[in-house]
C-alpha positions as CSV (number, residue, x, y, z in Angstrom):
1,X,0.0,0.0,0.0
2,X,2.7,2.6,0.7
3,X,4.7,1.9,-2.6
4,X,1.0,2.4,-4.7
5,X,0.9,5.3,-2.1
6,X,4.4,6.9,-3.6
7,X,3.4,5.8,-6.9
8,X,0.4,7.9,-7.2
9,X,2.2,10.9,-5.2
10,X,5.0,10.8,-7.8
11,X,2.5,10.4,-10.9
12,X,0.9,13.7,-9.8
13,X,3.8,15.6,-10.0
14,X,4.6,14.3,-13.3
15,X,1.4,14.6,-15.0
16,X,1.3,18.2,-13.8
17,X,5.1,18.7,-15.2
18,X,4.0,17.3,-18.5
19,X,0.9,19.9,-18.7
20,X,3.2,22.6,-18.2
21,X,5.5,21.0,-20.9
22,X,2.1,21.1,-23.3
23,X,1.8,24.6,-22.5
24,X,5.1,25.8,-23.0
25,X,6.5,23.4,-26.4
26,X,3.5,22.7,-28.8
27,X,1.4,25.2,-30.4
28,X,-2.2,26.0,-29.1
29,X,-3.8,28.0,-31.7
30,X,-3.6,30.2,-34.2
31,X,-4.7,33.3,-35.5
32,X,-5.5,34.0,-39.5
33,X,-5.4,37.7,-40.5
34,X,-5.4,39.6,-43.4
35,X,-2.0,41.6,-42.7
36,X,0.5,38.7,-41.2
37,X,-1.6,35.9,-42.3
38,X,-1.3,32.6,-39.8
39,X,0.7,32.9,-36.7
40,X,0.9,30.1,-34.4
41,X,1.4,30.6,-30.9
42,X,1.8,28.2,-28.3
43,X,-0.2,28.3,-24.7
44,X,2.4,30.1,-22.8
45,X,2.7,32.8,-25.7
46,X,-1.0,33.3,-25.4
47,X,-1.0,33.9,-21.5
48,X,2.6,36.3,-21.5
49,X,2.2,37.5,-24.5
50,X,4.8,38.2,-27.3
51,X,6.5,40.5,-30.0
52,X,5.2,40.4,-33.5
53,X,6.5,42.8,-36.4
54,X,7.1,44.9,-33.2
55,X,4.6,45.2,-31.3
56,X,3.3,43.1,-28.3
57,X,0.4,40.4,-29.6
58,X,-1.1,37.9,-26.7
59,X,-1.8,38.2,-22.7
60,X,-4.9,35.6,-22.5
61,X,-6.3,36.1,-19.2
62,X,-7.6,32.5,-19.1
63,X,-5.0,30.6,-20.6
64,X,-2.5,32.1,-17.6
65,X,-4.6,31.3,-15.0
66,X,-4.6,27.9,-16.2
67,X,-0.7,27.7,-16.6
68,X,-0.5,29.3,-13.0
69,X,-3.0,26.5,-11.1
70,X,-1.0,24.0,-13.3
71,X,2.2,24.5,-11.8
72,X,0.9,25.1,-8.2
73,X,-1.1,21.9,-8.7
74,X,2.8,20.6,-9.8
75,X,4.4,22.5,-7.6
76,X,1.5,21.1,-3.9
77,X,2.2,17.6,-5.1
78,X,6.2,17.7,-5.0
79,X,5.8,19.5,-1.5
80,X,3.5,17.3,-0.3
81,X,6.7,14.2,-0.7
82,X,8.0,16.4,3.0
83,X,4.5,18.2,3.8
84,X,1.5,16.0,4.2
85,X,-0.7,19.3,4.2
86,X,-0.2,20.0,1.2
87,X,-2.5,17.0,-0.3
88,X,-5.4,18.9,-0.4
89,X,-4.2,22.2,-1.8
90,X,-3.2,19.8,-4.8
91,X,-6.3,18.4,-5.1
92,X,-8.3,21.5,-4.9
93,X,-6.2,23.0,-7.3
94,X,-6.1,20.0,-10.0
95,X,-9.7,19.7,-9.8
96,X,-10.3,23.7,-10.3
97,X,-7.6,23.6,-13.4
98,X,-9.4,20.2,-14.8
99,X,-13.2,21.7,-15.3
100,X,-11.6,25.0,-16.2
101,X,-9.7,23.2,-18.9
102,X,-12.5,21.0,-19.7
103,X,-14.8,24.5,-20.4
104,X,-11.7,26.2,-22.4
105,X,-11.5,22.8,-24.7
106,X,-15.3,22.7,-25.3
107,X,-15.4,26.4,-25.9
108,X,-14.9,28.8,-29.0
109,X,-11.2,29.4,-29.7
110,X,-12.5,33.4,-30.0
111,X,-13.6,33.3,-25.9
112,X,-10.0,32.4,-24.8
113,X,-7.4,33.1,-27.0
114,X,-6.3,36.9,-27.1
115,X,-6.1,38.5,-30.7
116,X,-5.1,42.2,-29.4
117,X,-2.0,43.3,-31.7
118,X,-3.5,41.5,-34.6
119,X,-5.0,43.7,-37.2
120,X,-7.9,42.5,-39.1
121,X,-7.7,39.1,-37.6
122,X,-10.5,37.0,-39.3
123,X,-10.6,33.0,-37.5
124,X,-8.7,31.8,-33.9
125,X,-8.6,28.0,-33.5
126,X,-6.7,25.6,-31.1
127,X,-4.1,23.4,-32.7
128,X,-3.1,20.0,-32.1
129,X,-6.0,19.5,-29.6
130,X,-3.8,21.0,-27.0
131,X,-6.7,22.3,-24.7
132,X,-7.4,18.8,-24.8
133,X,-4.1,17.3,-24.2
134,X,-3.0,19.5,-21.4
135,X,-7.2,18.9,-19.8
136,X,-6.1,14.8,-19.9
137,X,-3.1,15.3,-18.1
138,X,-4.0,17.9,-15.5
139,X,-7.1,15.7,-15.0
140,X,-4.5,12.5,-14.8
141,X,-2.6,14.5,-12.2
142,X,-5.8,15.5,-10.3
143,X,-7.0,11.6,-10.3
144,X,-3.3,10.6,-9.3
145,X,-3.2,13.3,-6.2
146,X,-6.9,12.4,-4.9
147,X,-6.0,8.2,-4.8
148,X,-2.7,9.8,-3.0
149,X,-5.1,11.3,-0.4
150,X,-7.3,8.4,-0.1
151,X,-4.5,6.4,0.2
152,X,-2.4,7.7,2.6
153,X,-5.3,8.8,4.9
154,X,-6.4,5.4,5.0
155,X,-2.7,4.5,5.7
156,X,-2.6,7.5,8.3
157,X,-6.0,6.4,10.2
158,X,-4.7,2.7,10.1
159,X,-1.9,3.9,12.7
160,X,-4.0,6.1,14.6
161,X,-7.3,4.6,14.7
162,X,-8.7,7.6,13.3
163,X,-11.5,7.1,10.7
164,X,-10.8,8.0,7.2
165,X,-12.5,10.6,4.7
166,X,-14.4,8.2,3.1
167,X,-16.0,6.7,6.6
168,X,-16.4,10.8,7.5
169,X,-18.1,11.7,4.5
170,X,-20.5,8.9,4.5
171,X,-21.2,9.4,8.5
172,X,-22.0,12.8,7.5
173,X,-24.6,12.0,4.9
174,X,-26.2,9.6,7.6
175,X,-26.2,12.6,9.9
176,X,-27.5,14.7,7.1
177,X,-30.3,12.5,6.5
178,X,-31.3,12.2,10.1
179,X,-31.9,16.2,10.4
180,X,-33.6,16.2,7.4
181,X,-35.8,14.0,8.6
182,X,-36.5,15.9,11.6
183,X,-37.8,19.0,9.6
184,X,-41.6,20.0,10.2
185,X,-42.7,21.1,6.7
186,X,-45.7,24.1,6.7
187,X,-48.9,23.1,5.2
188,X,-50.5,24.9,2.4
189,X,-52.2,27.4,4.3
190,X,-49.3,28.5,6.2
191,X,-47.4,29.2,3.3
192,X,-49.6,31.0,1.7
193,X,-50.5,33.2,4.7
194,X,-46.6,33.6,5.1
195,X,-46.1,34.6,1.3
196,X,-49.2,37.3,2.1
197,X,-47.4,38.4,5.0
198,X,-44.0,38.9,3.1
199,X,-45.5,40.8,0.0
200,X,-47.7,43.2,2.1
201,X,-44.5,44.3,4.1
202,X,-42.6,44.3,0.9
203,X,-45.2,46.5,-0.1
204,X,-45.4,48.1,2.3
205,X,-41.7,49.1,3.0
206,X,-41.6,50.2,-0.8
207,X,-44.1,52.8,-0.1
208,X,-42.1,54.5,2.3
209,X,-38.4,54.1,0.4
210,X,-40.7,56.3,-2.3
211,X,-41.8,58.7,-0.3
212,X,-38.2,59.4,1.6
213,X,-36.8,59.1,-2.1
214,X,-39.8,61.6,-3.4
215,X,-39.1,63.8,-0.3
216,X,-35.2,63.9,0.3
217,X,-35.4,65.2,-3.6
218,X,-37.8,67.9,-3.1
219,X,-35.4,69.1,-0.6
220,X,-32.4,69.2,-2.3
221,X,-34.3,70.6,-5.3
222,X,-35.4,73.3,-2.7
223,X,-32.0,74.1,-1.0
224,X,-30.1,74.1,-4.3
225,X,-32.6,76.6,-6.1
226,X,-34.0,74.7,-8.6
């Protein structure tokens, strides 16, 4: 169990290593204008930005977020080797990069991929189904990082006697479903005499917000000379 354990830890750090990789070596998308035809930029060109015929092209908001959660995700799983802690900050942040990804791939290339510095531009599109590529390993390295958890909290709880997320999380629904059930639902009537009640003081209350509104205004209409 602890070697699966390491495997798992060791696969989320290189999953996350080989998004990055994706982001930084092979090209993302492209952009087809009328003035400097087809230019190819790769994901980390698209979130820094770069120099074309002199002047600065790129800076996609999205697509650097996504390279920044990608190497904290990378960057939680190789601390978590001396910090146990760290295990969930990996988690949360592969699984935020993953469905993030997941909406970037199934998107328009036009939502995500920055076309300021490029005159007349007329179609964006991804290349080499990178959104894709880099959304299969991120999610690879989220999957690796949450059997680390599972793992090596069951491996932690074994020692202690503790019990483990899993046994937590289903006590809690148990729990859940016991105050549920302990909830006195209002009949009809009641309801509707509480809705009655709600609208006449909403009402109510919007009669005198008018007349404050109505009266503060005459006032300053008054003071100012108009």
């Amino acid at each position: 169990m602890k070697v699966l354990n390491n495997i798992f830890r060791v696969l989320t750090v290189l999953f996350g290593v080989a998004a990055l990789a994706l982001f930084v070596f092979i090209d993302f998308g492209e952009i087809n204008n009328v003035i400097e035809g087809v230019v190819a930029r790769t994901g980390a060109e698209f979130a820094f930005g770069t120099k074309f015929n002199g002047h600065e092209v790129g800076k996609s908001a999205d697509i650097l977020l996504m390279m920044i959660t990608t190497a904290l995700t990378t960057l939680f799983g190789a601390l978590s080797f001396k910090y146990k802690k760290t295990r969930w900050a990996t988690c949360g942040f592969g699984a935020f990069t993953t469905i993030y990804m997941i909406v970037i791939a199934c998107s328009s290339a036009n939502k995500f991929l920055d076309t300021q510095g490029f005159a007349g531009f007329e179609t964006v599109r991804y290349l080499n189904n990178a959104p894709l590529l880099i959304c299969l390993a991120i999610g690879l390295s989220f999957v690796s990082s949450v059997a680390y958890l599972l793992i090596s909290d069951k491996l932690d709880c074994a020692a202690s006697g503790n019990a483990t997320i899993l046994k937590k999380f289903v006590k809690f629904l148990k729990d859940y479903k016991g105050e549920v059930a302990k909830i006195v639902w209002p009949n009809t009537r009641s309801v509707l005499k509480n809705t009655l009640i709600v609208l006449v003081m909403c009402a109510i209350l919007t009669v005198i917000v008018c007349l404050f509104d109505f009266g503060l205004g005459a006032l300053v209409n008054l003071i100012l000379g108009k």
